[in-house]
C-alpha positions in Angstrom: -13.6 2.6 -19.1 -14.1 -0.7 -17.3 -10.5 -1.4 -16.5 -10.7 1.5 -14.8 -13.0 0.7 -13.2 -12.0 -2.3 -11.7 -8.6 -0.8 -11.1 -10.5 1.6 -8.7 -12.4 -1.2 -6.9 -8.9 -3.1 -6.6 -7.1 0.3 -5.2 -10.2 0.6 -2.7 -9.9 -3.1 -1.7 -6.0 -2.9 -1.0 -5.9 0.1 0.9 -9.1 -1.0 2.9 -7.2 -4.2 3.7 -3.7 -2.4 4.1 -5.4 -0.3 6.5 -7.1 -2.8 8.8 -4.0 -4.6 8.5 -1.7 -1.3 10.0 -4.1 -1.4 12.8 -3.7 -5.0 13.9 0.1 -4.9 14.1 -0.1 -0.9 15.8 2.1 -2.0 18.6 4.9 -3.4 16.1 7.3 -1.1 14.5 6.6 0.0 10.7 2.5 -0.3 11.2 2.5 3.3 10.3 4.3 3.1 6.8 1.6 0.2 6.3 -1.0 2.3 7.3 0.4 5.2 4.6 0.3 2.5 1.8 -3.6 1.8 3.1 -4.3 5.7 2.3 -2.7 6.4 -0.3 -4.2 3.5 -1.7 -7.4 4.4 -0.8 -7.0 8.0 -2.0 -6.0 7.1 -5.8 -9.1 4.4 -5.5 -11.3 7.3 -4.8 -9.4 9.8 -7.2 -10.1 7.3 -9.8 -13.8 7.1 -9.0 -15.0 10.3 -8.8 -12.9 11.5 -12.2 -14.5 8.4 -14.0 -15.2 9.5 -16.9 -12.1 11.6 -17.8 -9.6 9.2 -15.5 -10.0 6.4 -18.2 -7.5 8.2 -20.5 -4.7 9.0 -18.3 -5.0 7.3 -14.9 -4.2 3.9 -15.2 -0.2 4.3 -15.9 0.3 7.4 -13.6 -1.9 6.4 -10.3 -0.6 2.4 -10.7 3.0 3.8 -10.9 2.0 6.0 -8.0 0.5 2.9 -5.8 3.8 0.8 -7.1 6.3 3.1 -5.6 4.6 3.4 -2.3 4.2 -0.1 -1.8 7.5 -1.2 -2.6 9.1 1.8 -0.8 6.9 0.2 2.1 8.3 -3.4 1.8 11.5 -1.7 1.9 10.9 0.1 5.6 8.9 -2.2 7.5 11.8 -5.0 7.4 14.7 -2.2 8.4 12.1 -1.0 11.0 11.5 -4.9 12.3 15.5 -5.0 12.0 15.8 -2.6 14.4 13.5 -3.6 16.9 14.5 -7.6 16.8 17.8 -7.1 15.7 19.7 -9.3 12.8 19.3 -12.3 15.0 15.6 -12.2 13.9 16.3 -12.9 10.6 19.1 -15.1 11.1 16.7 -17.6 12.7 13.9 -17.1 9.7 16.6 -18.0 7.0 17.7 -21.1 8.9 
């Protein structure tokens, strides 16, 4: 019961941040696939707070899982989006 309740806490506190994050680089391209991490984030934070009780048995695995393909899809887009905005000689100048 307490892990998942810190796991709720930590889901709140990443999507809060992910979300105030989107908001500061809204002009840049891929903001808004940051800003759907934020809420989903946010979402399975608050899932997992108002089923407390019950969640303890089965959330953990299935909303972390959840959370872990939606960020990593996310760190996949933003760099193609940036890519396509900069072009390759963006990162050609990062890895030099």
């Amino acid at each position: 019961m307490a892990l998942t309740v810190i796991v709720a806490v930590a889901f709140l506190a990443e999507g809060t941040i992910k979300t105030l994050f989107s908001l500061q680089m809204r002009p840049h391209a891929g903001w808004g696939w940051v800003l759907f991490d934020g809420v989903v984030s946010v979402a399975l934070g608050l899932m997992l707070w108002w089923q407390l009780p019950s969640a303890a048995l089965w959330s953990l695995g299935t909303l972390a899982g959840i959370s872990i393909i939606i960020s990593g899809w996310t760190l996949v887009i933003v760099p193609i989006a940036v890519s396509k905005v900069f072009g390759a000689s963006a990162f050609k100048e990062l890895a030099a």
